[in-house]
C-alpha positions as CSV (number, residue, x, y, z in Angstrom):
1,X,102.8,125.7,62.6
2,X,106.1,124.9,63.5
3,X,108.3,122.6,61.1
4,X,109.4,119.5,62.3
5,X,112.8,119.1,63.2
6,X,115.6,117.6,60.5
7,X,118.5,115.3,61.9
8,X,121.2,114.7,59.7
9,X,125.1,114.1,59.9
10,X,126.3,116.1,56.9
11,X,124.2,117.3,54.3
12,X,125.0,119.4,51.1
13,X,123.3,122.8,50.3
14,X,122.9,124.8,47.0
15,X,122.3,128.2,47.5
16,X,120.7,129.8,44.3
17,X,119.7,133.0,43.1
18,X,116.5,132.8,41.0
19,X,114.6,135.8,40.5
20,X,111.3,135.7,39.7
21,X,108.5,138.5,39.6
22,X,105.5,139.6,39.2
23,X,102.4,142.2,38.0
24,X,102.0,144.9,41.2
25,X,100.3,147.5,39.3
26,X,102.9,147.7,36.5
27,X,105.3,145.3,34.9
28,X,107.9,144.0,37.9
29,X,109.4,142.4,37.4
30,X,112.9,113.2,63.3
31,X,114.5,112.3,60.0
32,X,117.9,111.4,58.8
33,X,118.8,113.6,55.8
34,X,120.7,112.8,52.6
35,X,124.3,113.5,53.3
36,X,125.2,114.7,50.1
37,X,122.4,116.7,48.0
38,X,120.6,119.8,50.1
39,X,120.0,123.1,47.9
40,X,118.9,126.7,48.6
41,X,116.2,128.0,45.8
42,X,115.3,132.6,46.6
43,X,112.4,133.5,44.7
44,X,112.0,137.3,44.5
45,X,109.0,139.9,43.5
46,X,109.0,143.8,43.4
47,X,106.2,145.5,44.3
48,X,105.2,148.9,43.2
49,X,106.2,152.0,46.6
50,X,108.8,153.3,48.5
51,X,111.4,150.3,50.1
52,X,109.8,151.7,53.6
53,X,106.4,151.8,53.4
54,X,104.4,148.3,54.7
55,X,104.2,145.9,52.0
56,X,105.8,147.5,49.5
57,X,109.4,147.4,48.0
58,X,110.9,143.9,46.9
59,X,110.3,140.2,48.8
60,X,112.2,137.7,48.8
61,X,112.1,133.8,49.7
62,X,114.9,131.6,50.5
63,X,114.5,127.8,50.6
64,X,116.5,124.9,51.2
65,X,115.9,121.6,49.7
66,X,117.2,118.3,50.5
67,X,117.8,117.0,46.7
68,X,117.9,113.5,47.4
69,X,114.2,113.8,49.0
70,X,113.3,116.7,47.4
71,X,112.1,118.0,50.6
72,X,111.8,121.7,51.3
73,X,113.3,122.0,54.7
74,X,114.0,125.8,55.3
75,X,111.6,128.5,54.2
76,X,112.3,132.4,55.0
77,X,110.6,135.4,53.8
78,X,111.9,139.1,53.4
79,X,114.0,141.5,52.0
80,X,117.2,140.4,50.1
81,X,119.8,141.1,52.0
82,X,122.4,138.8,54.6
83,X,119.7,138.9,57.1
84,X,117.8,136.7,54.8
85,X,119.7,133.9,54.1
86,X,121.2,134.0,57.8
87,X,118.4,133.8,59.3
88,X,117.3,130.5,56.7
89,X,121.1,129.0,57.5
90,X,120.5,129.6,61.0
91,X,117.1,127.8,60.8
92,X,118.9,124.9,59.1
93,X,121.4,124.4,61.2
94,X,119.0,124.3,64.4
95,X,117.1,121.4,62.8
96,X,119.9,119.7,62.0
97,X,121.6,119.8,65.7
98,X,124.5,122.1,64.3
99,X,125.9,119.0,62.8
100,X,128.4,119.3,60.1
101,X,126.8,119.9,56.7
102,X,128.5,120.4,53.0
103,X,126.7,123.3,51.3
104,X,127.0,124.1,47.5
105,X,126.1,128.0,46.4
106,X,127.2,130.1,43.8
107,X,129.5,132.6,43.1
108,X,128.4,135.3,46.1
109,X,130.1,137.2,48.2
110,X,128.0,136.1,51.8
111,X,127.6,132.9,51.9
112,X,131.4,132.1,53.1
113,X,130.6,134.9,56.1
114,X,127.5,133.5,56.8
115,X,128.4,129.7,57.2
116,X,131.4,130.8,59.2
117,X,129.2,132.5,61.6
118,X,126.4,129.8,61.6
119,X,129.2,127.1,62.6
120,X,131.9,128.6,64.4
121,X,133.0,127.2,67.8
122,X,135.8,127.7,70.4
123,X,138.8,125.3,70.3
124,X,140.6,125.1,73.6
125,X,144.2,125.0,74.2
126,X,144.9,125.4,77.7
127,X,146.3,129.0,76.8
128,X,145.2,131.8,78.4
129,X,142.6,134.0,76.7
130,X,139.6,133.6,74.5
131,X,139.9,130.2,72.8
132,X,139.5,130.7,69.2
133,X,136.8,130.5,67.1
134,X,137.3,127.8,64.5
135,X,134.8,126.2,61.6
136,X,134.8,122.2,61.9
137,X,136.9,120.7,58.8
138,X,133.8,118.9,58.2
139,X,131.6,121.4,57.1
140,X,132.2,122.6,53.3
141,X,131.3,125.3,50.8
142,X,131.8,124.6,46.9
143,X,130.7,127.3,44.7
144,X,129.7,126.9,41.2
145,X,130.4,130.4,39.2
146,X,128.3,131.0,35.7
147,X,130.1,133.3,33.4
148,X,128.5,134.5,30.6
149,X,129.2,137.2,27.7
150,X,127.3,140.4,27.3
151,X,124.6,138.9,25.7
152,X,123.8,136.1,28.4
153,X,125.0,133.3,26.8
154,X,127.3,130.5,29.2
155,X,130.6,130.9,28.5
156,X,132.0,128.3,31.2
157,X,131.2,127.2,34.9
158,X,134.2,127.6,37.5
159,X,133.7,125.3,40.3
160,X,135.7,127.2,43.3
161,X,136.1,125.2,47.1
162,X,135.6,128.2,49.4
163,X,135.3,125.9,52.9
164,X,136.8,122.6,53.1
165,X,137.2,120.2,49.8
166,X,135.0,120.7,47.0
167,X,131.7,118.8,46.5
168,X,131.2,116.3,44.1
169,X,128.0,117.0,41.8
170,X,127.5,120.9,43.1
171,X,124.9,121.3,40.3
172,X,121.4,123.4,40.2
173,X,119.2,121.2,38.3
174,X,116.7,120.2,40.7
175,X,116.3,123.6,42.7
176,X,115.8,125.1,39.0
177,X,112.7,122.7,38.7
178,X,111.5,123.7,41.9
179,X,111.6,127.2,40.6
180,X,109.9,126.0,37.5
181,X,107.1,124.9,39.3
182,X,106.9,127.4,42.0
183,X,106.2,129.4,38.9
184,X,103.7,127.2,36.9
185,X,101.6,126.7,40.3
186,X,101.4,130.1,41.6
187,X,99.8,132.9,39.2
188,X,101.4,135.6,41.6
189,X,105.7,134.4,40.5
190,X,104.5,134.4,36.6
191,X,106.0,137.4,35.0
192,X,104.2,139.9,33.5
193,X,100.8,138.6,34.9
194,X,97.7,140.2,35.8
195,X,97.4,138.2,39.2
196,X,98.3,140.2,42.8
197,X,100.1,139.8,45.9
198,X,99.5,143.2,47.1
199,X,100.8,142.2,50.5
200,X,103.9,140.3,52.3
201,X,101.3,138.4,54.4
202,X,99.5,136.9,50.7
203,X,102.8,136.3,48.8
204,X,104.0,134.8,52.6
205,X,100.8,132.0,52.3
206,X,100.8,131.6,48.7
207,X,104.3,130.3,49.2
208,X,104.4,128.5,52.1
209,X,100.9,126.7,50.8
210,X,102.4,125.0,47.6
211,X,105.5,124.3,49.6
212,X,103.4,122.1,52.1
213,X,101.9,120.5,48.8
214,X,105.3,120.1,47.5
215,X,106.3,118.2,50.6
216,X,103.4,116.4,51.5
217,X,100.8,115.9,49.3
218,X,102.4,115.6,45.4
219,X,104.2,112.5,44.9
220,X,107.7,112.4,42.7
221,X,108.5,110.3,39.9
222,X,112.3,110.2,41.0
223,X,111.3,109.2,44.2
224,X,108.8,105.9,43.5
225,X,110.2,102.4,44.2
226,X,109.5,99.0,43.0
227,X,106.2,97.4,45.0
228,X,107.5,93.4,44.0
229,X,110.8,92.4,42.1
230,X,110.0,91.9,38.7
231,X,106.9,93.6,38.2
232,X,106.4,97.4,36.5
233,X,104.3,98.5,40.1
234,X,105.8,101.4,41.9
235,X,104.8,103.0,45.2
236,X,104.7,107.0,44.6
237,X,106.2,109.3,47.5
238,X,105.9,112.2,48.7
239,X,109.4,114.0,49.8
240,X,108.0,113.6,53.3
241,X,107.4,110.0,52.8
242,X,111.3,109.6,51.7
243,X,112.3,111.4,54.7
244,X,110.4,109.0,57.0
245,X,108.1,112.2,58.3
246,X,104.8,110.1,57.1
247,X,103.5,107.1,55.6
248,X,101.3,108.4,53.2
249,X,100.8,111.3,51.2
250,X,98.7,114.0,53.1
251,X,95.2,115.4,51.5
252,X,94.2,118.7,51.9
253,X,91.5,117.8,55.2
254,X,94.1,116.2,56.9
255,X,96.4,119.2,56.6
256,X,93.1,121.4,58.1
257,X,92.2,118.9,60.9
258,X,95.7,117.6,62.2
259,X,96.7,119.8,65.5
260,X,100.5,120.4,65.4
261,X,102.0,121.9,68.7
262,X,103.7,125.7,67.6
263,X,106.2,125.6,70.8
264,X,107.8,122.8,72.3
265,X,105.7,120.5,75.0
């Protein structure tokens, strides 16, 4: 099934880090987007084998969240690495057209490379030569650093521009509840449990599964409005009913029974 494509003008993106494991045998551990509040939550596991053989070694997911809908937009699977978060940048920036988006991460290393690469274009001067290669001024990277002492504990958070000006709000809050619940739903993410996901494939659905009930068929309390002026009745919504994607939330049949094309018409 084959997501539905994201439009937006500028968007912002946090890219977070959240590890989260679980039990392999031993103890392992067309809709117009917000323009300000996207996010990135990566869940990991570890599994119990050598890093080559099939389904075994460590997997990783990468999401991206639009926090004002508190849609999950981008979902990719595999090892940690710059391939991984490329490849879920890369997605995100074919559903939104390659428009300019502001994206807030933390403190590593690859995001700066990656974005760069993602969002590069030629600028022509009527010189000779290969035109240069140049990010648009309106996309933007603010990173928001954690340091800590020896024993964990948050000493101070350093807010650092790396593209373009810095973003107002770059906080983690809402991907850290999405982490929360990927957590409470999903026996597989709870550490030090005696549930499996002996193979990519199964942690793969499991994943993918509660995001479509994130998205589509549990409503949000931050996202209800007001059904009359004056009166205490609010209409609950989904994040694909804030989005515009449906009208209602979906049930479980209607996820089994609607036919979605996987390629283009």
């Amino acid at each position: 099934m084959k997501p539905c494509r994201l439009h937006s003008s500028t968007a912002s993106v946090i890219l977070s880090w959240n590890a989260t494991w679980y039990k392999h045998c031993s103890h392992a551990g067309s809709a117009s987007l917000d323009r300000r509040n996207r996010r990135i939550l990566v869940l990991r596991a570890k599994k119990n084998g050598s890093s080559e053989e099939a389904d075994a070694g460590e997997r990783w997911g990468c999401l991206v969240q639009d926090r004002s809908s508190r849609f999950i937009a981008t979902c990719a699977t595999g090892r940690i690495g710059d391939d991984l978060v490329e490849r879920a940048v890369t997605l995100t920036v074919a559903r939104t057209h390659g428009r300019a988006l502001t994206w807030c991460s933390d403190g590593w290393r690859g995001y700066p490379a990656i974005l760069t690469q993602a969002y590069r274009q030629p600028v022509h001067t009527g010189r000779r030569g290969r035109p240069a290669l140049v990010v648009p001024a309106d996309v933007r990277l603010t990173q928001s650093i954690k340091h800590r002492d020896e024993h964990g504990k948050l000493l101070s958070v350093e807010i650092r521009a790396v593209l373009g000006e810095v973003v107002s709000e770059p906080g983690t809050v809402h991907i850290e509840r999405v982490n929360g619940t990927l957590r409470d739903r999903l026996n597989a993410l709870t550490r030090k449990t005696h549930a499996f996901a002996k193979r990519d494939a199964t942690w793969d659905a499991l994943v993918f599964l509660q995001l479509f009930e994130h998205n589509w068929r549990r409503s949000h309390h931050a996202l209800r409005l007001p059904m009359l002026p004056g009166h205490q009745r609010y209409q609950p919504r989904t994040p694909a009913m804030a989005l515009g994607l449906t009208q209602h939330p979906w049930s479980w049949v209607t996820f089994l029974t609607t036919s979605l094309y996987a390629t283009p018409k």
